[in-house]
RODOMI-23371 format. One record per residue: residue in one letter; z negated, x, y of N, C-alpha, C in turn. Coordinates in steps of 0.001 Angstrom, whole numbers, plus 500000, padded with zeros to 6 digits. Layout:
aZXYZXYZXY/...
This chain:
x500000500842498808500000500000500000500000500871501233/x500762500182502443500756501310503390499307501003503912/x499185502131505085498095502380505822497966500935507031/x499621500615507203499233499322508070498471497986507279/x498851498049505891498648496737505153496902496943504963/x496905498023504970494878497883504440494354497669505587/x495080497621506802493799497230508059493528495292508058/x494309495109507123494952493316506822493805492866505636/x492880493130505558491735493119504656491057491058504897/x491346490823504433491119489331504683489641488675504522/x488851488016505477487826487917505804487016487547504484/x485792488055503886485276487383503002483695486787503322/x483185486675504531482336486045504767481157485318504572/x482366484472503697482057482891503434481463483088501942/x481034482350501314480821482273499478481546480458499301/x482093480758497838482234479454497304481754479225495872/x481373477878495744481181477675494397481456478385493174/x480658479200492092481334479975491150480773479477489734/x480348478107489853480176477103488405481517477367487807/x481457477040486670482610476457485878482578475159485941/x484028474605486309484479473259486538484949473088487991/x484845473883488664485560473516490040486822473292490186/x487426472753490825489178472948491054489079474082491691/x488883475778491108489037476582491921491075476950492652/x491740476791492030493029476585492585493131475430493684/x492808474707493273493021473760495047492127474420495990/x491067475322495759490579475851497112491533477106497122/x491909477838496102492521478959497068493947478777497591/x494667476988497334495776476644498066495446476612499537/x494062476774499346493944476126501045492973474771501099/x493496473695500139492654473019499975492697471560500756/x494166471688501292494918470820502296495095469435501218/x495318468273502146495316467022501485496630467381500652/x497645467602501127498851467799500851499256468519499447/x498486469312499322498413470574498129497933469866496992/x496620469067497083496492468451496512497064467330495921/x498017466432496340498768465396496463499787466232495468/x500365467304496153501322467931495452501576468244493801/x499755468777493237499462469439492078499252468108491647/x498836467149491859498989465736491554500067465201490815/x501381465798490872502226465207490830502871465698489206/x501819466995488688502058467770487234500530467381486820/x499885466252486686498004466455486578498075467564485081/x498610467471483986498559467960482875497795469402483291/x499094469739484372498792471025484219497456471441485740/x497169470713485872495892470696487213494715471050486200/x494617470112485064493458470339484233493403472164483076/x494955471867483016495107473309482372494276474630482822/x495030474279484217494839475702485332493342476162484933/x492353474859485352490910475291485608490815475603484344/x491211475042482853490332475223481892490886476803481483/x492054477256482078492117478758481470491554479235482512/x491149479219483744489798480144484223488854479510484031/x488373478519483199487034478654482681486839479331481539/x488201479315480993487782480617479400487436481849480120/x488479482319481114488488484043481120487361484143482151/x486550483042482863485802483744483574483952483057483540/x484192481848482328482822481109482054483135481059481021/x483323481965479864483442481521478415482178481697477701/x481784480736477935480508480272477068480696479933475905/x481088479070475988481432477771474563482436478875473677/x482825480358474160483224480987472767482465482562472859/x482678482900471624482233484533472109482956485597472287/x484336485428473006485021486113473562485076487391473190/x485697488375473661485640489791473180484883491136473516/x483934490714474106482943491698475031483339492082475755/x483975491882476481484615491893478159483231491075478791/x482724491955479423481410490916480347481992490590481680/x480754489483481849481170488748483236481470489524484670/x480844490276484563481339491758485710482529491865485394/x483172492665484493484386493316484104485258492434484655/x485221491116483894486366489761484323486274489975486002/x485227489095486131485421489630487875485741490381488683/x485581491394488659485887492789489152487173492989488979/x487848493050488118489539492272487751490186491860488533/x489361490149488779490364489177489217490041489431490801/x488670490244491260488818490481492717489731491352493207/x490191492135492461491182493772492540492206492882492839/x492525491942492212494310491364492201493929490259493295/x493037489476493938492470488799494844492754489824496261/x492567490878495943492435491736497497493817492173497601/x494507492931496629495832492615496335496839492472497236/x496570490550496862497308489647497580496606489248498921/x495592489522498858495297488927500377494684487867500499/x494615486995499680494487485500499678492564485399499729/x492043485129500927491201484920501357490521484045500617/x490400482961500502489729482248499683488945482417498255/x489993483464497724490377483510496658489251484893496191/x489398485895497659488606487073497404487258486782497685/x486767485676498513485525485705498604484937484955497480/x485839484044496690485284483326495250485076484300494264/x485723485513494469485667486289493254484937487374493332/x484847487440494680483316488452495116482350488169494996/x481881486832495327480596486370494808480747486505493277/x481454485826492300481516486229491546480555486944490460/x481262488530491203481144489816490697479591490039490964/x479248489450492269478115490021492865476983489190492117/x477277488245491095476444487210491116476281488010489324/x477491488371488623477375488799487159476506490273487465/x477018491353489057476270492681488413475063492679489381/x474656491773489944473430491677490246472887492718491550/x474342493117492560474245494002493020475954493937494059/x475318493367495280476907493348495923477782494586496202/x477123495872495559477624497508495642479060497256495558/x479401496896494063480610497284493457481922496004494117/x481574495091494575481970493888494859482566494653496244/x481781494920497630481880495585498546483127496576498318/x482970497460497468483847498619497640485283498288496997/x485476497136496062486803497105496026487206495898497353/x486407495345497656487200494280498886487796495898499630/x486898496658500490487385497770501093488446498710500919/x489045498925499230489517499253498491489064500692498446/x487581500693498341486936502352498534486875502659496992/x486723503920496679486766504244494646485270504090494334/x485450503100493160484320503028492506483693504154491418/x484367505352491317483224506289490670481915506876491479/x481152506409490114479712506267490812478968505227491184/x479706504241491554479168503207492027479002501909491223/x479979502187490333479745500986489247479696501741488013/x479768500951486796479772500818485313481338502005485164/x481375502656483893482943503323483745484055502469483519/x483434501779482970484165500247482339484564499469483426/x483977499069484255484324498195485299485234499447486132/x484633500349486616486040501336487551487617501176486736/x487306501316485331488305501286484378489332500129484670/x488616499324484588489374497803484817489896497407485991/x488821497760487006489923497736488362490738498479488510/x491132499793488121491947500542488155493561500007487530/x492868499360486228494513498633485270494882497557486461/x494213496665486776494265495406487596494929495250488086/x494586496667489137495394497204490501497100497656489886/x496903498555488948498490498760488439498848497415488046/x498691496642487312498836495403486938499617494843487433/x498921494534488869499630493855490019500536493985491111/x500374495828491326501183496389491789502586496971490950/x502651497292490073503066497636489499503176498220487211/x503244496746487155503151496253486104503703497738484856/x504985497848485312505488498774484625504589499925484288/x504123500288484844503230501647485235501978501424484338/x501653500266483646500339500245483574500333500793482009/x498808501775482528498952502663480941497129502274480396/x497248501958479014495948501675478647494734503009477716/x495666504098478044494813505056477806493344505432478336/x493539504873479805491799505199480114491049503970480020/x491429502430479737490889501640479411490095502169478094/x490841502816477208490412503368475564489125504365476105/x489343505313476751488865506541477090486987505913477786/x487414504401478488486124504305479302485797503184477844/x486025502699476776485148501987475651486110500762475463/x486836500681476163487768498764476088488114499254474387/x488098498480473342488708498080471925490249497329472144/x490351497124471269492222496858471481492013495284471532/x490706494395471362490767492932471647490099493199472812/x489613494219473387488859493900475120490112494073476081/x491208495167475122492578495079476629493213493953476210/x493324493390475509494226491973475448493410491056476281/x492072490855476325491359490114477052491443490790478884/x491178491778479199491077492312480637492557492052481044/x493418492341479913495041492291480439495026490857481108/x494821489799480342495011488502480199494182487748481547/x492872488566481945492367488000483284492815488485484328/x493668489731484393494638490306485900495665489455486129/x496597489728484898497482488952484697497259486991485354/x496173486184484700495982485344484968495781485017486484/x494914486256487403494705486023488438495897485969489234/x496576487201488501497774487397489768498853486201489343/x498805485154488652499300484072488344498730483056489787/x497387483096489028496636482038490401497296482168491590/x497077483073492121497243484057493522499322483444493888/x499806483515492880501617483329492892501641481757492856/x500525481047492267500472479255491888499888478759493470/x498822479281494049498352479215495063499309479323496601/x499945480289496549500875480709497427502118479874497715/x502820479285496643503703477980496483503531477156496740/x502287476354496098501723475318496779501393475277498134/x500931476015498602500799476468500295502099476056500592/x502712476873500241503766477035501315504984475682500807/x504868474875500091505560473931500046504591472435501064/x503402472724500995502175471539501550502715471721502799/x502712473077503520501848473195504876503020474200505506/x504143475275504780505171476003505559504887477206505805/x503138477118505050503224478902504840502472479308503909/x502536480419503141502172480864501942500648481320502082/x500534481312503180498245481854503209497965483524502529/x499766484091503502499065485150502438499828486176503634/x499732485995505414499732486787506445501023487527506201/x501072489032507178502919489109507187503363490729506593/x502098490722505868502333491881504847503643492175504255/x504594492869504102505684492745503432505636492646501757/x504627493410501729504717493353500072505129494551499086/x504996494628497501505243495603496752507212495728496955/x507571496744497339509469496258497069509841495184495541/x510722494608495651511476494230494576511945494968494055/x512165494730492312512486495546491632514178495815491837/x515096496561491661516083496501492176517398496566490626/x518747496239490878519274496141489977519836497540489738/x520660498381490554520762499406490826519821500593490643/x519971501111489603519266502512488995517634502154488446/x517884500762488111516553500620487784516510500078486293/x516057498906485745516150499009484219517718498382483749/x518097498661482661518940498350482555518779496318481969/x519448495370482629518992493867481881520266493811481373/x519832492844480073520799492071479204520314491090478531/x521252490007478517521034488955477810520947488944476170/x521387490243475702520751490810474476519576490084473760/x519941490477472351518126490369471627517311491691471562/x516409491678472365515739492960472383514600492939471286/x513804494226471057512597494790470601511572494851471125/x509915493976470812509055494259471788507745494960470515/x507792496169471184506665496928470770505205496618470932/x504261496164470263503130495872470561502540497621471172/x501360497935471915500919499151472047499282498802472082/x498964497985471580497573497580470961498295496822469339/x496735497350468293497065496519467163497031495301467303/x498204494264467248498231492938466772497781492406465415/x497147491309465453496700491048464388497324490782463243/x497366491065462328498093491071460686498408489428460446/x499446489614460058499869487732459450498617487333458978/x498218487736457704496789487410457009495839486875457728/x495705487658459255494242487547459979494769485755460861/x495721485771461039495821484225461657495259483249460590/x494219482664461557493638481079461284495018479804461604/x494204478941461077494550477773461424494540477316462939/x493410477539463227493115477763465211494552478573465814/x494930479334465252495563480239465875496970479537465998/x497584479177464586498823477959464633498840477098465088/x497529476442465389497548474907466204498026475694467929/x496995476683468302497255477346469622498788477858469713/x499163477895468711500793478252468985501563477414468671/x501067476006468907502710474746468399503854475094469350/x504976474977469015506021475193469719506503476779470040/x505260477497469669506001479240469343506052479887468128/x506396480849468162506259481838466661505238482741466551/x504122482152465549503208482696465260502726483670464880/x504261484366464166504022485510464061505009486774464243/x505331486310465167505471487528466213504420488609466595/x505126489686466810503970490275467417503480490277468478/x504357489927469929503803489585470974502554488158470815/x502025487042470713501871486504469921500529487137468931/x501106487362467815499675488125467249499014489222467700/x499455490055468658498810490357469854497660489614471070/x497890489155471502497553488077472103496831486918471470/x496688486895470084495661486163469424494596486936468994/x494504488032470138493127488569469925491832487814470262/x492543487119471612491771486306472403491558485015472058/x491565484035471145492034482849470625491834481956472111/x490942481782472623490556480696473459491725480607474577/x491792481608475544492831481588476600494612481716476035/x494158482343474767495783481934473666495764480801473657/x494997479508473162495450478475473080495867477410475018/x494902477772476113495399477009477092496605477912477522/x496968478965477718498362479886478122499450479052477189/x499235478843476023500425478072475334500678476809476183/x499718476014476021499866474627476340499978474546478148/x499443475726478954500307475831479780501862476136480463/x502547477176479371503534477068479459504392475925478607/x504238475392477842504592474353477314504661473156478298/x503563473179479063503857471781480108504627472150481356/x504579473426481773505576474067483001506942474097482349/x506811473889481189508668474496480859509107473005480504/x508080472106480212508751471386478870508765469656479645/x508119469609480229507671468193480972509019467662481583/x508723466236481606509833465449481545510403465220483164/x511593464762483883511626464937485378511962466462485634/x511790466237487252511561467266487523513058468356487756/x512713469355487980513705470705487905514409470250486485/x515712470543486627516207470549485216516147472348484245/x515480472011482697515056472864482264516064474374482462/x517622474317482525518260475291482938517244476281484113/x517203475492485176516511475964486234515198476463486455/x514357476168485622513050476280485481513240478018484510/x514539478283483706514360479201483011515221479967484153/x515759479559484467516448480556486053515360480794486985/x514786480631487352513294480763488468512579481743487363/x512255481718485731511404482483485301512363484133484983/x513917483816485489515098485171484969514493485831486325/x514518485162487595514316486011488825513176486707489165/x511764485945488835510887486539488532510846488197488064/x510786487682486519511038488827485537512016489985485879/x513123489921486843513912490625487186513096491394488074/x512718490597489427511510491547490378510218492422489423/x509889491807488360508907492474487690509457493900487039/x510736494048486669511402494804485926511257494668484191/x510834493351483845510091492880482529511603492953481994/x512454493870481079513764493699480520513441492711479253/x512613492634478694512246491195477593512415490180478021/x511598490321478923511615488334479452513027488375479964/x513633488982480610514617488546481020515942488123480599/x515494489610479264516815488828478052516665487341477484/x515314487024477170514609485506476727515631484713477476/x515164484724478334515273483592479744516241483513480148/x517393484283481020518436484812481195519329483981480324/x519128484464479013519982483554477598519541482451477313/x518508481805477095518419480241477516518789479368478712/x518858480165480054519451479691480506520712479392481103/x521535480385480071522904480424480122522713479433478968/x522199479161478171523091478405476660522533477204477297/x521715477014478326521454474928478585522172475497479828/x522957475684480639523879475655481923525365475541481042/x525603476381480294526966475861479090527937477163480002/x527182477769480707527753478768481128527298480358481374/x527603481449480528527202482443481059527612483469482272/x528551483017482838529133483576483876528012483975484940/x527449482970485462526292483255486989525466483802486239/x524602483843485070523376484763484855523633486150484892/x525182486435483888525526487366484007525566488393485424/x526240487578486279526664488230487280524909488600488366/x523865487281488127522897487724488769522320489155487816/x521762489365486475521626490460485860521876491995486189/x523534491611486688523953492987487137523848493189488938/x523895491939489300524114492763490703522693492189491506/x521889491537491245520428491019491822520507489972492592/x519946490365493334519828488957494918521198489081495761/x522015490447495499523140489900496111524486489760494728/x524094488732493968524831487954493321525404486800493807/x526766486521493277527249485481493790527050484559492662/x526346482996493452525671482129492816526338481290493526/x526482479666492866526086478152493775524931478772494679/x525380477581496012524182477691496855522857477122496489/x522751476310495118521328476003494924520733476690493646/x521335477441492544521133478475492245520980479584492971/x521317480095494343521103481041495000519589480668495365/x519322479883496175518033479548496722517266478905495832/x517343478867494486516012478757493329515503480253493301/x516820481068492745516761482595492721515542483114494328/x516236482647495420515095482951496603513746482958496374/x513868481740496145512236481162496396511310481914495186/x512378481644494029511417482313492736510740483483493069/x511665484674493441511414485961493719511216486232495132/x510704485141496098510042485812497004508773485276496674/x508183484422495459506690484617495220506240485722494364/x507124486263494299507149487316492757506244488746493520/x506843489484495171505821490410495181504759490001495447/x503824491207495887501995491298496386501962491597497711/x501653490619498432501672489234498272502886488715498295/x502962487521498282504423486498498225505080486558499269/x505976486728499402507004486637500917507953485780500964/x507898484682500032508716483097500275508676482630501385/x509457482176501813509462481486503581509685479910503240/x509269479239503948509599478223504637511087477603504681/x511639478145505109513551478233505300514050478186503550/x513237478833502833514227478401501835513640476947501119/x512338476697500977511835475172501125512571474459501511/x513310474441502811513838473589503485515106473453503138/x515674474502502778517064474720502552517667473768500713/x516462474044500017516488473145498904516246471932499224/x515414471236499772515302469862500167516597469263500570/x516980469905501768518524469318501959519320469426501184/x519669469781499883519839470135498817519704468877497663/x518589468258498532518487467126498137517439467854496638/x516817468610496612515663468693495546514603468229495928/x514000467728494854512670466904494911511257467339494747/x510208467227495438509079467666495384509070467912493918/x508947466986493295508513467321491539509093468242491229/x510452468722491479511462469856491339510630470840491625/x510660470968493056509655472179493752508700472976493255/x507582472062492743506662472330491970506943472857490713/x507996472262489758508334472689488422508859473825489181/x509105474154489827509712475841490427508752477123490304/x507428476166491285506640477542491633505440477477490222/x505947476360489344504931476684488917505079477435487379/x506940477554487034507357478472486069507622479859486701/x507792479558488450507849481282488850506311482066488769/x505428480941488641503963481695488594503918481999487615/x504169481364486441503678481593484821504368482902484603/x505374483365484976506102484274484544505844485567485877/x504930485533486579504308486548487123502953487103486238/x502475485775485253501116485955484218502068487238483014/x503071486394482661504145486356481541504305487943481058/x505267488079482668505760489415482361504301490654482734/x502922490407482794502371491251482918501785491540481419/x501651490032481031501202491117479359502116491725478515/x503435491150479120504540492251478210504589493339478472/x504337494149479776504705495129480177503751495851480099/x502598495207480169501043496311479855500568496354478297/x501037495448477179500602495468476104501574495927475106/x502948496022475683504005496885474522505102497542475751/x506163497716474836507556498213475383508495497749474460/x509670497720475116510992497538474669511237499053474149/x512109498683472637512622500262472396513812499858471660/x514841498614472475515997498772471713516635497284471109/x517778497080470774518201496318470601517927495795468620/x517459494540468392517470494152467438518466493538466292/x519456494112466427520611493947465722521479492601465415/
């Protein structure tokens, strides 16, 4: 981050509620009648939202993976300061301050001062991934997670609460800025976009995804684990990876299941075009082959994915494929830099709020998406 963006430290003041059960996403939209009205309009997934941050950050009712309530927090404040999103950092500061019993460590990442010394190894550890996480997904290496004690089910779990936050933080920012005309997240420019030019190579290909934690063995899947995966492949390894965690495995399914799958709305072509642009800014070459190719085989055309793949944001698209592509990937950096103008520009367009929403709320999932792909394996190649 430059030296101008850290003087942009966003007020944390205030404290908010840190029970489990709050609508904590309608407060860090802002909290406007409008926002609300808006998330109204998907309830399925209103109830989703909270109940996967009540796993990763009040999981009581399971016994999770020894990731303690510090660690989680300390996490989701790193990717909270991040983005900027005020609301959001003072919910998660209290938080922190409330699990380590000590506003030390809470203090020094709002500031973004280094926590050796000042906290747990484990917790420095974790803000450290967080921060790559969110900044830069690609980059993120889980060697000193190992080195400070994380087990290969505590990084699937720490992965899964950065990841999740910096979801919130991308779900939050949309909604804003479709309610009210601005994203609540000041005039920071942001991490660059990933670029098409000398950067990964995309294809609509079937690729290879390397787990880089042990996934769990066919054998070790329960019954819990297949019900949590209706509608995916269970045994995959991305997938049996990720069923380290059972609890937030099962609402992440049934959240993307209701962002992709729900009736109305964005037509499903589009919803997998908003999650290609994403993934493209992320540099996630998996997801993008996924997505990319589903949504060439429901458009009945591969021509425009193609051509966005190779040449980026200055692809030649329809004008309302161009401005899905916008909007997707200007929530995609840290923080979001979606404007207003392209809101508007789809409306006349004649797209519909419900549309809108099915927009920001598969471009968010796939800001969660492509972070556990990119921090928990690699691509090494085409699958024949």
């Amino acid at each position: 981050m430059s030296a101008t963006a850290t003087t942009h430290t966003p007020p944390t003041t205030h404290t908010t509620p840190t029970a489990a059960g709050h609508d904590v996403l309608d407060h860090f939209a802002g909290g406007a009648p409008d926002v609300t009205r808006l998330r109204g309009l998907r309830p399925e997934l209103v109830g989703l939202e909270q109940r996967a941050y009540d796993e990763l950050f009040h999981p009581h009712s399971s016994p999770g993976t020894g990731v303690s309530a510090a660690e989680r927090a300390a996490t989701a404040l790193a990717v909270a300061v991040d983005h900027r999103r005020a609301p959001a950092v003072a919910h998660y500061r209290a938080l922190l301050t409330e699990a380590a019993r000590d506003p030390g460590p809470a203090d020094r990442i709002v500031a973004r001062a280094p926590l050796d010394g000042h906290a747990p190894p484990r917790t420095a550890a974790a803000v450290a991934h967080a921060r790559r996480l969110t900044r830069a997904p690609a980059e993120a290496r889980l060697d000193a997670l190992r080195a400070a004690g994380f087990t290969d089910p505590q990084i699937v779990t720490l992965s899964q609460a950065a990841a999740f936050a910096h979801h919130q933080m991308q779900l939050a920012a949309g909604l804003q800025l479709l309610a009210t005309g601005e994203s609540g997240t000041g005039t920071d420019p942001g991490a660059p976009s990933a670029t098409v030019a000398g950067g990964p190579q995309f294809t609509t290909g079937v690729l290879t995804w390397r787990p880089a934690v042990r996934p769990l063995a066919r054998e070790e899947l329960t019954e819990a684990h297949r019900t949590a995966l209706a509608g995916k492949r269970p045994d995959s390894p991305y997938f049996r990876t990720l069923g380290h965690d059972l609890g937030i495995l099962a609402v992440r399914t049934a959240i993307d299941l209701a962002a992709f799958t729900a009736e109305g709305g964005l037509p499903r072509a589009e919803r997998e075009l908003a999650a290609t642009a994403v993934s493209l800014h992320s540099g996630c070459v998996y997801c993008v082959s996924v997505h990319a190719r589903r949504a060439a085989q429901l458009h009945g055309d591969p021509e425009p994915l193609d051509r966005l793949l190779k040449y980026g944001s200055t692809a030649v698209l329809g004008r309302r494929w161009k401005l899905i592509v916008r909007l997707a990937a200007g929530l995609a950096p840290v923080p979001a830099t979606a404007a207003d103008a392209d809101v508007q520009a789809l409306r006349e367009l004649g797209v519909s709020e419900l549309a809108l929403v099915d927009l920001v709320h598969c471009a968010a999932f796939f800001g969660w998406a492509n972070r556990l792909m990119l921090s928990l394996g690699t691509v090494d190649g085409e699958a024949g």
